[in-house]
C-alpha positions in Angstrom: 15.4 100.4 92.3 17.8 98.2 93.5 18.1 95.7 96.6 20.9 95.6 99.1 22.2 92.5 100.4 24.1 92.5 103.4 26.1 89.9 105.6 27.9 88.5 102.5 29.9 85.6 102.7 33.5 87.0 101.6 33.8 83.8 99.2 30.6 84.7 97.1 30.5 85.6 93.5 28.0 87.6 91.5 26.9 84.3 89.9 26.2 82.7 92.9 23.9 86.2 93.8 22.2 86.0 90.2 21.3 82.3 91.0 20.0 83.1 94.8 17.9 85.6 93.6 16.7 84.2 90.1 14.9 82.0 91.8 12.4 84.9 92.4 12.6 86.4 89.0 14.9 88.3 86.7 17.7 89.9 87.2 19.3 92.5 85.6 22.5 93.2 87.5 24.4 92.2 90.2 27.1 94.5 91.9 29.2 93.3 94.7 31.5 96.3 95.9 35.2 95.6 96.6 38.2 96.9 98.7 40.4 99.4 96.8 43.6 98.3 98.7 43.0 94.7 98.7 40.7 93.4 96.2 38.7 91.4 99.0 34.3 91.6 98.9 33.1 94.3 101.3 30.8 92.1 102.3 27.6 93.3 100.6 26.1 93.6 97.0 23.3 95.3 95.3 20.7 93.0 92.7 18.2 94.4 90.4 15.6 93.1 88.9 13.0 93.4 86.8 9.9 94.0 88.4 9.3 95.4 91.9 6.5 92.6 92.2 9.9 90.2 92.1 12.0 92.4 94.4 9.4 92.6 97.0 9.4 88.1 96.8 12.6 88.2 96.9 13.2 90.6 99.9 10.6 88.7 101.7 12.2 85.1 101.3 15.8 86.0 101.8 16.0 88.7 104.6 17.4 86.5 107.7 17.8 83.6 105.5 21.1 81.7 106.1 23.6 81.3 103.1 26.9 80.2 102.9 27.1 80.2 106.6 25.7 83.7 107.6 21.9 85.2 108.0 21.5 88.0 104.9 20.2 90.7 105.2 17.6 92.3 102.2 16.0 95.3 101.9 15.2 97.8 99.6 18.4 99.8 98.7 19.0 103.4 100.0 20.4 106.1 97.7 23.8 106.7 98.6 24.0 109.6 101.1 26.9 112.4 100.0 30.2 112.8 101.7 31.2 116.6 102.7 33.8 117.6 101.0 37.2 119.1 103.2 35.8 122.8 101.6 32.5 122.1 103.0 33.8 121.3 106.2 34.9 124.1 108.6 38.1 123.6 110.1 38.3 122.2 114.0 40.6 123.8 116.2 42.5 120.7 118.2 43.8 122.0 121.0 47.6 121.4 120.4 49.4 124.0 121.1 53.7 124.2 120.6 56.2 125.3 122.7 56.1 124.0 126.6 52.5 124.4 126.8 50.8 121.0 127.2 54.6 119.7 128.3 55.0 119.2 124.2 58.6 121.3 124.6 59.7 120.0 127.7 59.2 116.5 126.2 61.9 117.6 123.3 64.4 119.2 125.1 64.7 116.2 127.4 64.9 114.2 124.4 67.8 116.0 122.9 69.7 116.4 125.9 70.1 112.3 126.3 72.1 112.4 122.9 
């Protein structure tokens, strides 16, 4: 199992994570997600460690703790919950409708008649 750290600093690296949290043990990984567009941290990471003896002492020192400016947030992490799909969504009807209803083709034929 892992543990999710949230209210990241966005100038913190995954060595400065592994040396937070090695204080309470070993860990194994650190995982600190990223922005496809832009690169920048998302703001949270994931650590495991060795034992759950360790994640447990580490959960219980760091949760509110202040670092680099901001009060973290630990607990234990959640599996990640599945996105529908667009096929396993049904389609919503939106209400639009063309022509003049709604004054959508009145609005274009005053438009056209300026130029």
């Amino acid at each position: 199992m892992s543990i999710y750290v949230g209210n990241l600093s966005f100038k913190v690296t995954e060595a400065d994570l592994t040396a937070v949290f090695a204080e309470y043990g070993s860990v194994k990984r650190v995982q600190i997600p990223t922005d496809r567009e832009t690169g920048r941290i998302r703001g949270f990471g994931f650590v495991e460690m060795s034992s759950e003896a360790e994640e447990q002492a580490a959960i219980a020192a760091l949760d509110g703790a202040e670092w680099m400016g901001r009060d973290l947030k630990v607990n234990k992490a959640r599996p990640r919950e599945e996105r529908p799909t667009e096929d396993s969504v049904p389609l919503r009807r939106t209400g639009f409708r063309s022509g003049n209803a709604n004054g959508g083709g009145e609005r274009r034929r005053r438009f056209q008649s300026r130029y």
